[in-house]
C-alpha positions as CSV (number, residue, x, y, z in Angstrom):
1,X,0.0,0.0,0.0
2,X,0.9,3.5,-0.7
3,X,-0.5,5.8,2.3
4,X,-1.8,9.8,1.5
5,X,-0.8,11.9,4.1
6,X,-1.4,15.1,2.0
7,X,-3.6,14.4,-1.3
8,X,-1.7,18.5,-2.4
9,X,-4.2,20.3,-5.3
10,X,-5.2,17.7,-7.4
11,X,-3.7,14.5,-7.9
12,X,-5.5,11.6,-8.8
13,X,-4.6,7.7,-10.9
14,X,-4.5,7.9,-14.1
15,X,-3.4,5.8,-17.0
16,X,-3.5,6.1,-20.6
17,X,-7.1,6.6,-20.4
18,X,-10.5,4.4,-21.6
19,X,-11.3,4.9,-25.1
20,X,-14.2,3.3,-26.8
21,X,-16.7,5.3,-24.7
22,X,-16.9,8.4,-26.4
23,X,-20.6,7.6,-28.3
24,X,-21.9,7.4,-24.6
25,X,-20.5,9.9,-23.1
26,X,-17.6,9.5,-21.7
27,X,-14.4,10.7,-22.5
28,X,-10.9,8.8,-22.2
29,X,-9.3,10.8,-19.6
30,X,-6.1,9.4,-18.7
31,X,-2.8,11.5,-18.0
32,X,-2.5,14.5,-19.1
33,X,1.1,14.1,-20.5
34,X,1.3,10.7,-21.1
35,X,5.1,10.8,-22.7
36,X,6.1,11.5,-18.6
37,X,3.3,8.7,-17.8
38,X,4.8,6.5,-20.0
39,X,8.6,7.0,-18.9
40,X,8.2,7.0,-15.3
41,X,6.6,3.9,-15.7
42,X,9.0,2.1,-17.9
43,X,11.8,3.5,-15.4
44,X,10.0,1.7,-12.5
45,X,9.2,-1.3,-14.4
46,X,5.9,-1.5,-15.7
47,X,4.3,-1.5,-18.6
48,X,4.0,2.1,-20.7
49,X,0.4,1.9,-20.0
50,X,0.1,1.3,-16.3
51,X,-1.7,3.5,-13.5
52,X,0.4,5.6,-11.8
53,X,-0.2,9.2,-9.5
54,X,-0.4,12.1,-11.9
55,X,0.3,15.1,-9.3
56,X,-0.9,18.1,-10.1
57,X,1.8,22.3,-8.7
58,X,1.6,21.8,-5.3
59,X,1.7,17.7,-5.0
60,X,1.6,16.1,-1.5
61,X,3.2,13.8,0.7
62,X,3.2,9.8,0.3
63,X,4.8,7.0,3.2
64,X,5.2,4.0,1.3
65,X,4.2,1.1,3.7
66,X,6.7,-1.5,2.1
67,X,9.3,-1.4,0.2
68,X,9.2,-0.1,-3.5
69,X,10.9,0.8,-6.6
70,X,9.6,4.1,-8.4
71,X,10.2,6.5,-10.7
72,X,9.5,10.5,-11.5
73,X,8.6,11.8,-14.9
74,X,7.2,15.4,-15.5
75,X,7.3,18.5,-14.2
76,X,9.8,19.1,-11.3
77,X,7.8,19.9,-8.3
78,X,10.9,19.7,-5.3
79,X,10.7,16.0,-4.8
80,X,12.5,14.4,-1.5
81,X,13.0,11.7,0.1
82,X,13.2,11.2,3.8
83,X,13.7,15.0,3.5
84,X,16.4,14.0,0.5
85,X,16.1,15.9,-3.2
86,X,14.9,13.7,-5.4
87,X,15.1,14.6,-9.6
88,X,12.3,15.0,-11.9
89,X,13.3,12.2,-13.8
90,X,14.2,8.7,-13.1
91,X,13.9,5.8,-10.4
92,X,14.5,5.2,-7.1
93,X,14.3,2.7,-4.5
94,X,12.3,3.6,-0.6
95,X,12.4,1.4,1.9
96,X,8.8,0.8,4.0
97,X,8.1,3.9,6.2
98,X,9.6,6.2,3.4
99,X,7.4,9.4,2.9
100,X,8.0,11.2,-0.4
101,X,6.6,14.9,-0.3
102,X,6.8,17.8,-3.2
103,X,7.4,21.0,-2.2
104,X,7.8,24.3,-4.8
105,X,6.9,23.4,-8.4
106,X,10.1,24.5,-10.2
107,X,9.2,23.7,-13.9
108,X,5.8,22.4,-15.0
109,X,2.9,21.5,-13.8
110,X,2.0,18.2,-13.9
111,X,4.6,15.0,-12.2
112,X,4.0,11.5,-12.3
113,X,4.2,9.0,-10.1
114,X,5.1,5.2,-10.8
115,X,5.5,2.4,-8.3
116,X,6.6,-1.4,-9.4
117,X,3.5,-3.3,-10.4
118,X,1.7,-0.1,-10.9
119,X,-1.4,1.4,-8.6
120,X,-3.9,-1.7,-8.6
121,X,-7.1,0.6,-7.4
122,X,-10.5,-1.2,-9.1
123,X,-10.6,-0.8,-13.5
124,X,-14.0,0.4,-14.6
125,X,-14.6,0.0,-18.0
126,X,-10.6,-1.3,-18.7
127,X,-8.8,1.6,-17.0
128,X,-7.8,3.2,-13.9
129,X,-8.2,6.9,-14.8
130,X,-10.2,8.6,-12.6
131,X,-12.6,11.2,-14.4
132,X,-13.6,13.3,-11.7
133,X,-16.2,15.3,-13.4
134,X,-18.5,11.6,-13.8
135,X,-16.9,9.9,-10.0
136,X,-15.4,7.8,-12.4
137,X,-12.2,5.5,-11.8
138,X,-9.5,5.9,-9.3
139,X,-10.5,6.0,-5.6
140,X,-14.0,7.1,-6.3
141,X,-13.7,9.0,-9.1
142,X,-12.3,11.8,-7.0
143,X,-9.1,13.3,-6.1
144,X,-6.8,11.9,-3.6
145,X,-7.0,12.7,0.0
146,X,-5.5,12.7,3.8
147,X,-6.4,8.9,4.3
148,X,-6.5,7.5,1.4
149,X,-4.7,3.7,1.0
150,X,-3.5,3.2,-2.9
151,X,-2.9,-0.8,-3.2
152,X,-0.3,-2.0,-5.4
153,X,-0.2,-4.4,-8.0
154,X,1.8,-7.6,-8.6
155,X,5.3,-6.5,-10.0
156,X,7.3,-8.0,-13.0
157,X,10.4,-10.0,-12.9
158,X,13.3,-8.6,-13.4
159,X,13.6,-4.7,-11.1
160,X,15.9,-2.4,-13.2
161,X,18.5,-0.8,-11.3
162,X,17.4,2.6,-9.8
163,X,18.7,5.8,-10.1
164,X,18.8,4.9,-14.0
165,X,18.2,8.5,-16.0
166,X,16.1,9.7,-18.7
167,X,18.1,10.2,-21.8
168,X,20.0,13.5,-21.9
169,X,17.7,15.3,-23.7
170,X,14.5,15.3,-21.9
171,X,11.4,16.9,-23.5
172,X,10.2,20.0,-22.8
173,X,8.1,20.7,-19.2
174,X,6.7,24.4,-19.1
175,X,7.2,27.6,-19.7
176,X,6.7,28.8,-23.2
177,X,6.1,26.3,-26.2
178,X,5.7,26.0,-29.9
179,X,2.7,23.7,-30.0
180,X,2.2,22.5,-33.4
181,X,-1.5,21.8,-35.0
182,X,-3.1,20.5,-37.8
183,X,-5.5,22.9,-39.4
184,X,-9.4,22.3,-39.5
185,X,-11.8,20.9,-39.5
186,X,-13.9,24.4,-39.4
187,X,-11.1,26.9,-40.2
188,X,-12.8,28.0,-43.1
189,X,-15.0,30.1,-40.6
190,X,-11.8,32.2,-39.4
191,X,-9.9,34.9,-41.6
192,X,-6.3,34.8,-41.6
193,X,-3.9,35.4,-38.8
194,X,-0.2,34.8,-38.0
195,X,1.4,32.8,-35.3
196,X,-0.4,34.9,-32.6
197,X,1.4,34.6,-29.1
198,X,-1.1,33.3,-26.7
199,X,-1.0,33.2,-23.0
200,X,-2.3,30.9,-20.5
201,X,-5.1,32.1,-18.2
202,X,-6.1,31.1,-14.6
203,X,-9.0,29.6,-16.3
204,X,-7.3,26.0,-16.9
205,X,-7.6,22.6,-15.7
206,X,-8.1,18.9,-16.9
207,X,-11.0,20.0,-19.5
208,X,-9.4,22.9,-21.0
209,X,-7.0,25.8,-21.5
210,X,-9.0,29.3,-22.1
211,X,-5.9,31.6,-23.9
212,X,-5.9,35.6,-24.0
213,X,-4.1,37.5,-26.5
214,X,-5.9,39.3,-29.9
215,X,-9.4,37.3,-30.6
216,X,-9.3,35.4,-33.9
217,X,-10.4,37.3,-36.8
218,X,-13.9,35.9,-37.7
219,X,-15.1,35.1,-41.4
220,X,-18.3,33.8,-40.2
221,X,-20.8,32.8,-36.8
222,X,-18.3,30.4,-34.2
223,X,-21.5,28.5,-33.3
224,X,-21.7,25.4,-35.3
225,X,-24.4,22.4,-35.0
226,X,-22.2,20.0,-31.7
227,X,-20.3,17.5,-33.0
228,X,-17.4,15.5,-31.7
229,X,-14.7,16.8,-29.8
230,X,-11.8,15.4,-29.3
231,X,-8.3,16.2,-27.0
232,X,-6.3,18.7,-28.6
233,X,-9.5,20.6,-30.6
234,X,-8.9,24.1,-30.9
235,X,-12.4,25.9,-30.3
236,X,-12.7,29.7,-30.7
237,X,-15.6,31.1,-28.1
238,X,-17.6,34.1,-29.4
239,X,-14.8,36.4,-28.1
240,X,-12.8,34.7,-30.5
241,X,-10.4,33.6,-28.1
242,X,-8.9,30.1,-28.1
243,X,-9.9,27.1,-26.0
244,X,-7.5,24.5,-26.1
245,X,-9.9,21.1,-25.5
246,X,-8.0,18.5,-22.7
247,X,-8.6,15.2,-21.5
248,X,-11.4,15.4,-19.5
249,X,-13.2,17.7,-21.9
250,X,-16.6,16.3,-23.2
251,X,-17.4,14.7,-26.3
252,X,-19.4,17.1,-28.1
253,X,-19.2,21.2,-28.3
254,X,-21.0,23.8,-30.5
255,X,-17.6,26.2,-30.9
256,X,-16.0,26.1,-34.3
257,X,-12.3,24.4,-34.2
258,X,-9.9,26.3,-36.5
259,X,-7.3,23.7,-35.0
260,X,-6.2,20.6,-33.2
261,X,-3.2,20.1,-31.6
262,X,-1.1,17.3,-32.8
263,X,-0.9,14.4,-30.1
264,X,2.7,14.7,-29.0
265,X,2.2,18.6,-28.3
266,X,-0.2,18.3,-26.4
267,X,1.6,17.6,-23.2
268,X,3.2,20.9,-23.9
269,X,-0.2,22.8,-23.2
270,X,-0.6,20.6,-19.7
271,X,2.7,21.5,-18.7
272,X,2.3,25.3,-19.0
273,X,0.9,27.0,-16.1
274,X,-1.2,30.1,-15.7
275,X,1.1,33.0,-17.8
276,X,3.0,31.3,-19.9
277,X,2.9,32.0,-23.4
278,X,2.0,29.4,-26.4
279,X,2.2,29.8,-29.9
280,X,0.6,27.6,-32.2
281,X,2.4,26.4,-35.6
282,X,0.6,24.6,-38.6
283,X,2.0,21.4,-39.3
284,X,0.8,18.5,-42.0
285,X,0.6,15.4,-41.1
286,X,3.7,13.9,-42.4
287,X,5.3,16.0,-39.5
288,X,2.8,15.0,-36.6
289,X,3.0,11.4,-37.7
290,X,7.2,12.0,-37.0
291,X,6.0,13.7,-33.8
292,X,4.4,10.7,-32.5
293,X,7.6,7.8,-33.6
294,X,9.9,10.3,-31.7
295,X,7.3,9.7,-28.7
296,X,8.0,6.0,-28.9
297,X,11.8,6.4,-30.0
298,X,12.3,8.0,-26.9
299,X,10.3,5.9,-24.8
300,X,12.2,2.9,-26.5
301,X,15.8,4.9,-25.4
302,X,14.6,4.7,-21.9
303,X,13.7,0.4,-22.3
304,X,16.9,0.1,-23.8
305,X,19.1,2.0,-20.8
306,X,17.0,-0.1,-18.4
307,X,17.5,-3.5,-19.7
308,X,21.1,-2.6,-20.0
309,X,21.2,-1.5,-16.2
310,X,19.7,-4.6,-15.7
311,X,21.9,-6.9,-17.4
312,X,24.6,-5.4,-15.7
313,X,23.7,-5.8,-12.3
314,X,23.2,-9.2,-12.9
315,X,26.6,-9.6,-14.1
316,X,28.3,-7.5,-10.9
């Protein structure tokens, strides 16, 4: 068991969310950068997709009641230790009684959390995410609290060594961002405008990202008959200001969407906090479709550095 002594702003499990659910409803959730998800995971062992703690600025403290192997992947909110720093990225070992606490957010916004064998809370419908906004998934479809007792799944053979980094050249976590999107489907409804600095307002959270900056010069109404939204969907309100649609955002919308943000980028609008400024950049899809094999080629660096750690210790 993992114990919460202090559930911080908002962290909840999540994994790589529940897709197939959309016609009723429900949206995937998931983590909100699953690239971090994905690493700290394959750092502590487990499986890309596994539930993990997705901890949200300000992000709590955690006494692990027997011993563990985990990993950090994200943002860089002043982990410790026993009162010991801690980086953003990569594993380490605790022994039982260890309490693990984040202090000042430094970079980003979002960490995540994984433990060996993954966080083993109840799946409804095939995942662990929680969606909050439905009590759906995690411990009660809520956020974590002072109390709360996260069980632990059955690890995998083979612990890689801790300590093992992240390749040198870690992606991106906050501050300002190029975010690259793919055009449409209603930007015929917009007139033309250049690569318009946009900052981050207060007014962002698991569902969306409301931007300020010059509104979107308007060729026609931005109501349209709802239709599907997805993660990433671009809509521009009647102010003709952006909203950047996130994983907890609901499946239909009546905004037009000049834009959607290509999949790997969009862990670069979770990561940026209230003020920082993003600037959108067209892309085709030849380039997004790159985007998403560096995802995995850096995911598979990670594999590779662990197995090698591995083998190594086997051989000492």
């Amino acid at each position: 068991m993992i114990a919460v002594v202090n559930g911080g702003l908002l962290s909840t499990v999540q994994d790589a969310g529940r897709p197939g659910h959309r016609s009723a409803g429900l949206p995937a959730a998931g983590a909100m950068d699953r690239l971090a998800l994905a690493a700290a995971n394959v750092l502590a062992g487990n499986p890309p997709d596994a539930a993990g703690l997705e901890l949200t600025l300000a992000g709590g403290v955690y006494r692990f009641e027997v011993p563990v192997l985990a990993a950090l992947a994200g943002a860089d909110l002043s982990a410790t230790l026993d009162g010991g720093a801690l980086p953003p990225w990569g594993a380490f070992r605790a022994p039982a009684g260890a309490v693990l606490a984040f202090g000042a957010p430094r970079s980003g916004v979002r960490a995540y959390l994984a433990v060996r064998g993954g966080i083993a809370v109840p799946a409804v419908l095939g995942s662990r995410a929680t969606y909050t906004s439905a009590n759906v998934g995690g411990v009660e479809g809520r956020a974590l609290a002072a109390g709360d007792r996260l069980p632990l799944g059955r690890a995998r053979d083979g612990a890689p060594v801790p300590a093992i980094p992240a390749p040198e050249a870690l992606p991106p976590c906050g501050g300002g961002a190029a975010v690259r999107v793919l055009l449409g489907p209603q930007r015929d409804r917009f007139g033309e405008e250049g690569a318009t600095p946009w900052r981050v307002t207060p007014q962002n959270d698991r569902v969306g990202y409301r931007l300020d900056g010059p509104a979107v010069p308007l060729a026609g109404a931005t109501d349209i008959l709802t239709d599907p939204v997805l993660p990433g969907a671009v809509q521009i309100a009647g102010s003709g200001l952006p909203i950047v649609m996130m994983m907890d955002a609901p499946t239909t919308g009546g905004y037009a969407k000049i834009a959607t943000v290509i999949g790997p980028d969009l862990r670069l609008v979770a990561q940026a906090r209230s003020g920082d400024v993003l600037r959108f950049v067209a892309c085709d899809q030849e380039e997004a479709v790159a985007a998403l094999r560096a995802d995995r080629d850096f995911i598979a660096r990670i594999v590779g550095r662990v197995v090698r750690g591995r083998s190594g210790r086997r051989g000492a």
